[in-house]
C-alpha positions, 0 to 999 in steps of 0.5 A, a space after each residue: 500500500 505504501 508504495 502505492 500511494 508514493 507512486 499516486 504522489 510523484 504521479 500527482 506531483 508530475 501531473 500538477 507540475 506539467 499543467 501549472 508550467 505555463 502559467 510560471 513564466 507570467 507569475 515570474 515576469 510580473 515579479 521580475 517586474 515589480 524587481 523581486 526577481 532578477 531578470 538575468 536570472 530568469 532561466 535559472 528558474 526552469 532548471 538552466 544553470 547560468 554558470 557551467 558545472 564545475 567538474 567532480 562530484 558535486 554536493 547540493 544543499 538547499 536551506 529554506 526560512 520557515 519561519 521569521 518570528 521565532 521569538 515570539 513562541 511560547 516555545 522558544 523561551 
């Protein structure tokens, strides 16, 4: 059953990804318009890197904020 719901995501995941395509490149001309992107840049969004790979193996991170207010969590203190 777990492998069969993991196919039903990726499968879902795809799908959604192939119809909301089109609409990515106005969403990202409009914020390159109010300068919350960088034009250049641009392609780098669909996956073009603007700089060559180096050669070797190559490690990825990707870090992501959740959230801002930290201290403001009962938790936290």
């Amino acid at each position: 059953m777990t492998r069969m719901l993991a196919r039903l995501a990726l499968s879902s995941y795809r799908w959604i990804g192939t119809a909301v395509y089109p609409l990515v490149w106005g969403y990202l001309a409009a914020r390159a318009a109010k300068g919350k992107e960088d034009s250049a840049r641009r392609q780098e969004r669909y996956g073009h890197a603007s700089a060559p790979r180096p050669q070797g193996p190559l490690v990825w991170f990707h870090a992501a904020s959740v959230r801002r207010d930290h201290g403001r969590d009962p938790a936290d203190q």
